[in-house]
LUMVOBA-131971 format. One record per residue (C-alpha): residue number from 1; x, y, z. Coordinates in nm, 2 decimals, padded with zeros to 4 digits. Example, Ala and Ser with C-alpha at 12.3 -4.5 7.8 and 13.67 -1.06 7.14 Angstrom:
<r pos="1" u="01.23" v="-00.45" w="00.78"/>
<r pos="2" u="01.37" v="-00.11" w="00.71"/>
This chain:
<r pos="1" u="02.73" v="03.97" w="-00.78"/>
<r pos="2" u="02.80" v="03.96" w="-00.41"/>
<r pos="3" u="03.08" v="03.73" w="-00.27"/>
<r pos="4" u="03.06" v="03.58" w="00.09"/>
<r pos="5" u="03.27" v="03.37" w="00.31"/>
<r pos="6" u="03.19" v="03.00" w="00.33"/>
<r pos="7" u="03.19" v="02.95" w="00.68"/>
<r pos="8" u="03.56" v="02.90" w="00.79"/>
<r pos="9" u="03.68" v="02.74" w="00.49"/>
<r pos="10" u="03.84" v="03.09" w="00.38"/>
<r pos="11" u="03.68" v="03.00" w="00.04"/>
<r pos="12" u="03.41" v="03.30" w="-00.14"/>
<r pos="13" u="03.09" v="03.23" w="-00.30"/>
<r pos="14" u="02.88" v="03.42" w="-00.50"/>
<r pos="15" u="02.51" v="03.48" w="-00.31"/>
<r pos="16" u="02.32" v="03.21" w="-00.57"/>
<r pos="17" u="02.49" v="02.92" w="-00.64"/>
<r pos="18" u="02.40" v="02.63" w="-00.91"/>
<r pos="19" u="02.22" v="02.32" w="-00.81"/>
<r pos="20" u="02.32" v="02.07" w="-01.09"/>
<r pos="21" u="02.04" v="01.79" w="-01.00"/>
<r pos="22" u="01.88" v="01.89" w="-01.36"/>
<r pos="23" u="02.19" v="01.85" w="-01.55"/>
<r pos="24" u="02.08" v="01.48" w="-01.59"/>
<r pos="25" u="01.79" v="01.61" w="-01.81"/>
<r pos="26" u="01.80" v="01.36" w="-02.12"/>
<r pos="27" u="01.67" v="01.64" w="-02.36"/>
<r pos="28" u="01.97" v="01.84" w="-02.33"/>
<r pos="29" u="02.25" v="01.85" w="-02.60"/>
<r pos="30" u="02.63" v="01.88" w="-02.49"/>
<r pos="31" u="02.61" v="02.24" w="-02.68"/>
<r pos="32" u="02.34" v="02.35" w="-02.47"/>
<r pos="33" u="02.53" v="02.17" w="-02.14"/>
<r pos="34" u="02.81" v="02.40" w="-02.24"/>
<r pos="35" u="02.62" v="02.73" w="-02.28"/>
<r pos="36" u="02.42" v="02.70" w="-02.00"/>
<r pos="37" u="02.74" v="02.57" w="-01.75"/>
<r pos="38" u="02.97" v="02.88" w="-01.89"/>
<r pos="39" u="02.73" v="03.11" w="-01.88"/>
<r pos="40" u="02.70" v="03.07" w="-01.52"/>
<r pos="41" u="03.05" v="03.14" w="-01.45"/>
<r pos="42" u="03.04" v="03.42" w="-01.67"/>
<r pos="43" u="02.74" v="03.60" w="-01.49"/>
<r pos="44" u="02.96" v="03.57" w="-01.18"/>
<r pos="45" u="02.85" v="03.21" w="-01.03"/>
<r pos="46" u="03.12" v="03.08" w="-00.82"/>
<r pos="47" u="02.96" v="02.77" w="-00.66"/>
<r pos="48" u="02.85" v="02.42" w="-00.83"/>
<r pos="49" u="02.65" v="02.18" w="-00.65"/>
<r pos="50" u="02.62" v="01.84" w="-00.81"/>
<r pos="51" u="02.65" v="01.49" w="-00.61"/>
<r pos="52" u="02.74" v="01.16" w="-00.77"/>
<r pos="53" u="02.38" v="01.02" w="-00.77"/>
<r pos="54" u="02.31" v="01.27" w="-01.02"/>
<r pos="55" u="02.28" v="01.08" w="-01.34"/>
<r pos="56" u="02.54" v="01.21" w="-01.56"/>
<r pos="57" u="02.55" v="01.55" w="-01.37"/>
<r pos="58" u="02.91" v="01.53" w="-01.25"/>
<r pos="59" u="03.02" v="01.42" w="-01.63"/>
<r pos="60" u="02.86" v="01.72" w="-01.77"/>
<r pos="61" u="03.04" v="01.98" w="-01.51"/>
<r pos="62" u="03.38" v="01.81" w="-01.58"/>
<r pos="63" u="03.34" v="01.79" w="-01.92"/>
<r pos="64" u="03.24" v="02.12" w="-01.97"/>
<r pos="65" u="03.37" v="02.31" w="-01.66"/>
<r pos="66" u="03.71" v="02.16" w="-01.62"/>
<r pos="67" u="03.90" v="02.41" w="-01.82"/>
<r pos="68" u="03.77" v="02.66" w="-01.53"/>
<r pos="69" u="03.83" v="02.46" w="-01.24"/>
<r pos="70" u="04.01" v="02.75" w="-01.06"/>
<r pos="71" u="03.66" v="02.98" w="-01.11"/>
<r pos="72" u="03.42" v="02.78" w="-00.89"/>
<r pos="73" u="03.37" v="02.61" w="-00.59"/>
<r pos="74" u="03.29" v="02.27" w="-00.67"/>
<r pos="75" u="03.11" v="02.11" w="-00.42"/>
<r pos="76" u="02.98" v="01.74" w="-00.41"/>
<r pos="77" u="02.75" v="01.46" w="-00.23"/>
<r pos="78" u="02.84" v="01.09" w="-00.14"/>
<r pos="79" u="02.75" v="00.84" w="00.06"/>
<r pos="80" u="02.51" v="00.60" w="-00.12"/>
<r pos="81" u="02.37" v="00.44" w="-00.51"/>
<r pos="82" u="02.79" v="00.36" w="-00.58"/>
<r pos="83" u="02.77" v="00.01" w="-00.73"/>
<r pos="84" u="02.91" v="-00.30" w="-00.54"/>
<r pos="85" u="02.93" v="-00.13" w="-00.19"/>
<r pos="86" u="02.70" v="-00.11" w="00.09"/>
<r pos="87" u="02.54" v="00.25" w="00.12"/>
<r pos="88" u="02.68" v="00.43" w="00.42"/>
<r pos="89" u="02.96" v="00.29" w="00.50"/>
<r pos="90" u="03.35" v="00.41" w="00.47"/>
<r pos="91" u="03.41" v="00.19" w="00.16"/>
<r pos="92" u="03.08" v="00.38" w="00.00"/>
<r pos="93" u="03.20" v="00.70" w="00.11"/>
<r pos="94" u="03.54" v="00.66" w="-00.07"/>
<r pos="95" u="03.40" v="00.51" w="-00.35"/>
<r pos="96" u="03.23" v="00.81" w="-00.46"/>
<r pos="97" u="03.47" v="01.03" w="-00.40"/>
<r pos="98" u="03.74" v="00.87" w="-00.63"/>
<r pos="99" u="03.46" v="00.84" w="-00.86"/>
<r pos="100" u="03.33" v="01.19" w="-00.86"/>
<r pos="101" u="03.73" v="01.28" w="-00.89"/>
<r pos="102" u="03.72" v="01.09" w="-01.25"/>
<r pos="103" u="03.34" v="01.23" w="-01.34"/>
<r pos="104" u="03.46" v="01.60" w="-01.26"/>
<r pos="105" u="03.85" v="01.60" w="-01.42"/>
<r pos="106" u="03.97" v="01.72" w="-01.09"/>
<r pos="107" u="04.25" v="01.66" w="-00.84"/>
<r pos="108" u="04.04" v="01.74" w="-00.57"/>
<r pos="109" u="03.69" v="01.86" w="-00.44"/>
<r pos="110" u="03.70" v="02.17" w="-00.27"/>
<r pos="111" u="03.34" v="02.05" w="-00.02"/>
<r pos="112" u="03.22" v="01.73" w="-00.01"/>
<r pos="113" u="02.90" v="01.62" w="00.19"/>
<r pos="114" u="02.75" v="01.29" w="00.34"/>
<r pos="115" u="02.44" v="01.32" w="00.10"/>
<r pos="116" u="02.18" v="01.25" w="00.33"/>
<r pos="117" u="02.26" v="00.97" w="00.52"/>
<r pos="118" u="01.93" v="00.86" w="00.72"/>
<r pos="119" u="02.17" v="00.70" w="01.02"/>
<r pos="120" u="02.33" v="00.93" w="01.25"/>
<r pos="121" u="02.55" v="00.92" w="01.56"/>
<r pos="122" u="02.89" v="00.66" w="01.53"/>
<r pos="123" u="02.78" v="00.56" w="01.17"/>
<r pos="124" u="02.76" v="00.90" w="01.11"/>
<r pos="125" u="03.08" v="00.96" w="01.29"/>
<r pos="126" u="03.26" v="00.70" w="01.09"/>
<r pos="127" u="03.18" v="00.84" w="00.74"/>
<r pos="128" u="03.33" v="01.14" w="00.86"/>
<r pos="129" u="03.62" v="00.98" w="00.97"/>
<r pos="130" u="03.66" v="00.89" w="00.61"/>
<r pos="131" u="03.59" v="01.19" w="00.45"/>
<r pos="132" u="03.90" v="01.35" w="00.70"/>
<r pos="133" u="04.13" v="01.04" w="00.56"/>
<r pos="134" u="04.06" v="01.17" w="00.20"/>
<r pos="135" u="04.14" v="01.52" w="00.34"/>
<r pos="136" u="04.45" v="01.44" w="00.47"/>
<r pos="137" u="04.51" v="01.30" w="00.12"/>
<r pos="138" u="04.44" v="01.64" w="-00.07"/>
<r pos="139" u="04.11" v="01.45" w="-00.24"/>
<r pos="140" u="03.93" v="01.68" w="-00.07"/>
<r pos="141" u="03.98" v="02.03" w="00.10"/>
<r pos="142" u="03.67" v="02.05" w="00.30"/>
<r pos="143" u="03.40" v="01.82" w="00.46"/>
<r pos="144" u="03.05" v="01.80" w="00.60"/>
<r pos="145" u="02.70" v="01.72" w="00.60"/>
<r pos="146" u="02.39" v="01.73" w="00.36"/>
<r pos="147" u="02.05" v="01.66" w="00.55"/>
<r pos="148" u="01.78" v="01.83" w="00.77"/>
<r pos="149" u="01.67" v="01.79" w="01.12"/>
<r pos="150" u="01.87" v="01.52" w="01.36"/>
<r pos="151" u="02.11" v="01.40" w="01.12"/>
<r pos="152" u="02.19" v="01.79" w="01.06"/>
<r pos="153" u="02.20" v="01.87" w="01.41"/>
<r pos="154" u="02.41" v="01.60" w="01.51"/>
<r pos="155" u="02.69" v="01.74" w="01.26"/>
<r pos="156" u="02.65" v="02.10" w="01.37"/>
<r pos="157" u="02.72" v="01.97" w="01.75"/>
<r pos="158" u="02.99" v="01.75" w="01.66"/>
<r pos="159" u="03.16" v="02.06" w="01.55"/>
<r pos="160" u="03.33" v="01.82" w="01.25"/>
<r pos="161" u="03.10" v="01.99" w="01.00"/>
<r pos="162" u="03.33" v="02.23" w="00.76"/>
<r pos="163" u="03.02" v="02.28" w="00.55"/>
<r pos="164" u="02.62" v="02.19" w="00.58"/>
<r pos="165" u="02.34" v="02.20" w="00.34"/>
<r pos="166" u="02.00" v="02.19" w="00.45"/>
<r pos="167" u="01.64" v="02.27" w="00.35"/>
<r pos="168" u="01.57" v="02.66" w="00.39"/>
<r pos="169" u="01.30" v="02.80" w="00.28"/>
<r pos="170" u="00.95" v="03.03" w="00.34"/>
<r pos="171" u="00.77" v="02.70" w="00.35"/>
<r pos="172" u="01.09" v="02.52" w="00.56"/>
<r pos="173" u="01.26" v="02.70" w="00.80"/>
<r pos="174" u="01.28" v="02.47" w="01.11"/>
<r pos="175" u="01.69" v="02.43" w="01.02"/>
<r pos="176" u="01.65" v="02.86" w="01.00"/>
<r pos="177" u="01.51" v="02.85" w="01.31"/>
<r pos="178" u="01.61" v="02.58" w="01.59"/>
<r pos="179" u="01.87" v="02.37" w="01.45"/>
<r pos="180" u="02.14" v="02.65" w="01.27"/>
<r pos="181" u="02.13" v="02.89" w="01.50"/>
<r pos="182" u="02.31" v="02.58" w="01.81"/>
<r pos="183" u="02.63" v="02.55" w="01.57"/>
<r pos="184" u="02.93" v="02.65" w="01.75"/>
<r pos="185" u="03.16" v="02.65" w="01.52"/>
<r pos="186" u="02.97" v="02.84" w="01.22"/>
<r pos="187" u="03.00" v="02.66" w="00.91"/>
<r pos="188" u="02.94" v="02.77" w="00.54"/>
<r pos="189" u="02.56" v="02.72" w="00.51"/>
<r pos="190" u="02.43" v="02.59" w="00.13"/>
<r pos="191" u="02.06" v="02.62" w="00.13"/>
<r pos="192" u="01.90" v="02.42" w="-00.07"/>
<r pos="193" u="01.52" v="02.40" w="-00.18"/>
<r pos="194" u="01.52" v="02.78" w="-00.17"/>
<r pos="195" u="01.20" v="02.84" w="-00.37"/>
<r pos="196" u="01.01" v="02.59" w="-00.14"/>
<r pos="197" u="01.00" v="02.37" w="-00.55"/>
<r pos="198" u="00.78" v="02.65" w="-00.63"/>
<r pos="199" u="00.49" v="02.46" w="-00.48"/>
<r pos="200" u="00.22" v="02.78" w="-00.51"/>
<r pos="201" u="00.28" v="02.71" w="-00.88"/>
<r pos="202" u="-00.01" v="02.48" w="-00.88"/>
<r pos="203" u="-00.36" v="02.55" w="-00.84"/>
<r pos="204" u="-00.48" v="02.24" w="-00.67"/>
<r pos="205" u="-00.31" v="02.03" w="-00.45"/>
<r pos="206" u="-00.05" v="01.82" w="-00.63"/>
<r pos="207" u="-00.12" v="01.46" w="-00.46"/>
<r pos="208" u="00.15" v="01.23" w="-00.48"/>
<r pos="209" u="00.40" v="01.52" w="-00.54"/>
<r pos="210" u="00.74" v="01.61" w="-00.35"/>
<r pos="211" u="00.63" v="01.88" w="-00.30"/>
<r pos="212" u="00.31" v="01.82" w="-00.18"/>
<r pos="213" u="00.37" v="01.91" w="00.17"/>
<r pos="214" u="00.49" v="02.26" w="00.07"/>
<r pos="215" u="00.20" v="02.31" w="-00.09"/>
<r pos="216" u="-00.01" v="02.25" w="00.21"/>
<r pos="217" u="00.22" v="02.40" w="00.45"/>
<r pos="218" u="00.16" v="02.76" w="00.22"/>
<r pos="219" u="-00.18" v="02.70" w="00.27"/>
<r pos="220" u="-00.14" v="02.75" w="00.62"/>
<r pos="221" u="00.05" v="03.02" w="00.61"/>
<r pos="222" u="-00.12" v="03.27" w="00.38"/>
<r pos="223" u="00.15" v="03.51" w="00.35"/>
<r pos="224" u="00.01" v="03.83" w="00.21"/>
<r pos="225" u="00.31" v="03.99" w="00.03"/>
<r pos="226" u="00.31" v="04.24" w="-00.25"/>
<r pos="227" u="00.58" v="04.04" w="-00.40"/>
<r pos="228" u="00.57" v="03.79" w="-00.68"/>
<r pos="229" u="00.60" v="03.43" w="-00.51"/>
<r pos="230" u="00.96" v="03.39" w="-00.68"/>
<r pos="231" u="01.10" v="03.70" w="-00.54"/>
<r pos="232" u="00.93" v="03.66" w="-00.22"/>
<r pos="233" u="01.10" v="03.31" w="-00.17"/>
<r pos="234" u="01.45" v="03.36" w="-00.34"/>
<r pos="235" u="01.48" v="03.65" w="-00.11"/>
<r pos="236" u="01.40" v="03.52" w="00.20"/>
<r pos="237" u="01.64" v="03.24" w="00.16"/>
<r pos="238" u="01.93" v="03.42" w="-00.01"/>
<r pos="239" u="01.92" v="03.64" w="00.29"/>
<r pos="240" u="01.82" v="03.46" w="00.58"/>
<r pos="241" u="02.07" v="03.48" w="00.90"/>
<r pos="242" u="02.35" v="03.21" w="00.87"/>
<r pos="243" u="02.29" v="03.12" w="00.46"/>
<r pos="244" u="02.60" v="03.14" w="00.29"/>
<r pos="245" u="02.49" v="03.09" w="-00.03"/>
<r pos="246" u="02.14" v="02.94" w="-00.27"/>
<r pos="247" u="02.15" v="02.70" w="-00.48"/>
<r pos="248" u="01.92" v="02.67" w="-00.78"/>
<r pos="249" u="01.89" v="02.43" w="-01.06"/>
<r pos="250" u="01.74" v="02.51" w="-01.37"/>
<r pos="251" u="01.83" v="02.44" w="-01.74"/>
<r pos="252" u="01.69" v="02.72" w="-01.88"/>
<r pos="253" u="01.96" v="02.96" w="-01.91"/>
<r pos="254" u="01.70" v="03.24" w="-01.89"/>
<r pos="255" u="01.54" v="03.12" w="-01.56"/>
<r pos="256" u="01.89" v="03.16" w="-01.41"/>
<r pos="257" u="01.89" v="03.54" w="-01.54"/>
<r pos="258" u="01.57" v="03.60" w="-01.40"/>
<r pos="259" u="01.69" v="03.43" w="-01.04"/>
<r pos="260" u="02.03" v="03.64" w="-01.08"/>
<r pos="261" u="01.80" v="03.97" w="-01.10"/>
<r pos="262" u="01.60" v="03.93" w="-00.80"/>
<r pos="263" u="01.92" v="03.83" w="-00.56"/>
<r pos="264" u="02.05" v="04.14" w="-00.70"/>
<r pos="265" u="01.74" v="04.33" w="-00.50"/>
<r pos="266" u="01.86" v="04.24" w="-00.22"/>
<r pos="267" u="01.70" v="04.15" w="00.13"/>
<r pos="268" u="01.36" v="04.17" w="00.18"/>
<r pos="269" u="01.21" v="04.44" w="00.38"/>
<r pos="270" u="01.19" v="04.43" w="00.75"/>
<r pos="271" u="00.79" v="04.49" w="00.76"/>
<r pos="272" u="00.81" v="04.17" w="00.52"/>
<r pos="273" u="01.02" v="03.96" w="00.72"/>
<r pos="274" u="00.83" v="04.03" w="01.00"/>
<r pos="275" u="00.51" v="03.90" w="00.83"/>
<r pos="276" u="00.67" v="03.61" w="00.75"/>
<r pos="277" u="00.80" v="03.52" w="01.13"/>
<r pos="278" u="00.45" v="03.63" w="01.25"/>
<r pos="279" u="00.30" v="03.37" w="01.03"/>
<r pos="280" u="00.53" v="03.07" w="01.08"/>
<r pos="281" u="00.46" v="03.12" w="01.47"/>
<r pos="282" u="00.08" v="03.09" w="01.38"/>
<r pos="283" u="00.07" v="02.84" w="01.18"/>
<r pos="284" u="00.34" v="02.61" w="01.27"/>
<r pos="285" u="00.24" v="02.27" w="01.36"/>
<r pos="286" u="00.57" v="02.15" w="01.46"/>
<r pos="287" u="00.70" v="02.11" w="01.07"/>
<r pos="288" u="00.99" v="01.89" w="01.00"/>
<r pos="289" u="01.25" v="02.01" w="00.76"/>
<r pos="290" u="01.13" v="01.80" w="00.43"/>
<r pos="291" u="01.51" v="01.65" w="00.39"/>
């Protein structure tokens, strides 16, 4: 699979990285955990997402992926939901990163991201200044920002932003368009949401959904591609300008095949991409990144 740069950090990921939200499926049995987790890394997956507000999620990728450590980027999210702290403040931030240290059987986390912190500006600025104290302490190798619109564009001109992830998708792309393009000092870029949650999946509009608004937003934009919807999606994102690298999360071992074998196609045709940049101008109502 193809390897990139993320960013500056002089690490390498592979194109489609693993989003490990779903790992705190209750259904799942520690053999399957296993399977699926080692599989990955064996079809050439060099990036874990995961965040300590995952349920068990970090437990699972320690338990299972420790023995590998040196195979995978491991990147996590802080910040918030760590018990008997206040969310979004230094002690919060710290808290979840010793924590996630425990949860993952590591001596340190190679990216580790203010996980969507609704405040921005010298809050903002202060949880940063305690992710770069747990830097200097070799807890962590590499630091940034996980959010969409002014709380991601704050970080990218600060310039204190090693990594980012953001929304990026055919049904997302004001971070594509207007806010990644100002950073100055070009960080590795995780994109997450890449298959816009698969929103043309349903038939009528999912009320009440999160992902309700992608729905509606496709509506709008009636692409007319002679692509499945998956392929059309995962493409687009996996090789937009600036993305370093997807991240999906699935359980099903075979979905992550499936997604492995359309990144492989590479990126999408030009006569496609213009369609797609000829349609967001139409029908773009001044969209906010969904966060």
């Amino acid at each position: 699979m193809e390897q990139r740069p993320l960013g500056g950090t002089g690490l390498t990921t592979s194109v489609l990285g693993f989003g490990g939200s779903e790992l705190r499926a209750k259904s799942l049995t520690d053999q399957e955990v296993s399977i699926l987790l080692n599989g990955l890394l064996d079809s050439g997956i060099t990036l874990i997402d995961t965040a300590h507000c995952y349920g068990d999620s970090e437990n699972k990728i320690g338990t299972h992926l420790s023995h590998r450590r040196d195979e995978y980027v491991l990147v996590t999210k802080t910040g918030h939901k760590i018990a008997g702290v206040d969310d979004w403040t230094p002690a919060a931030t710290r808290a979840g990163v010793e924590e996630s240290l425990q949860r993952l059987r590591t001596d340190h986390l190679d990216v580790v991201l203010l996980h969507g912190p609704r405040p921005f500006g010298d809050q903002q600025a202060s949880l940063l200044d305690e992710l770069d104290a747990l830097k200097a302490e070799g807890k962590v190798r590499f630091t940034g920002i996980s959010n969409d619109g002014d709380s991601l564009a704050w970080g990218l001109a600060s310039g204190r932003c090693d990594v980012v992830e953001c929304s990026v998708n055919i049904a997302d792309q004001r971070n594509l368009r207007e806010i990644l393009p100002a950073a100055t000092n070009s960080p590795g870029v995780i994109a997450k949401r890449p298959i816009a949650n698969a929103a043309w999946r349903d038939t009528e509009r999912p009320v009440g959904s999160y992902h309700e608004d992608y729905w509606d937003r496709l509506a709008k934009l009636a692409y007319e591609v002679d692509l499945p919807m998956d392929e059309f999606a995962l493409r687009f994102t996996a090789y937009a300008p600036a993305v370093s690298v997807s991240i999906v999360g699935t359980i099903k071992p075979e979905r992550f095949s499936h997604n492995l074998a359309i990144v492989e196609k590479g990126r999408l045709p030009d006569d496609v991409l213009a369609h797609v940049a000829e349609r967001w101008q139409a029908a773009d109502e001044g969209w906010d990144s969904l966060g």
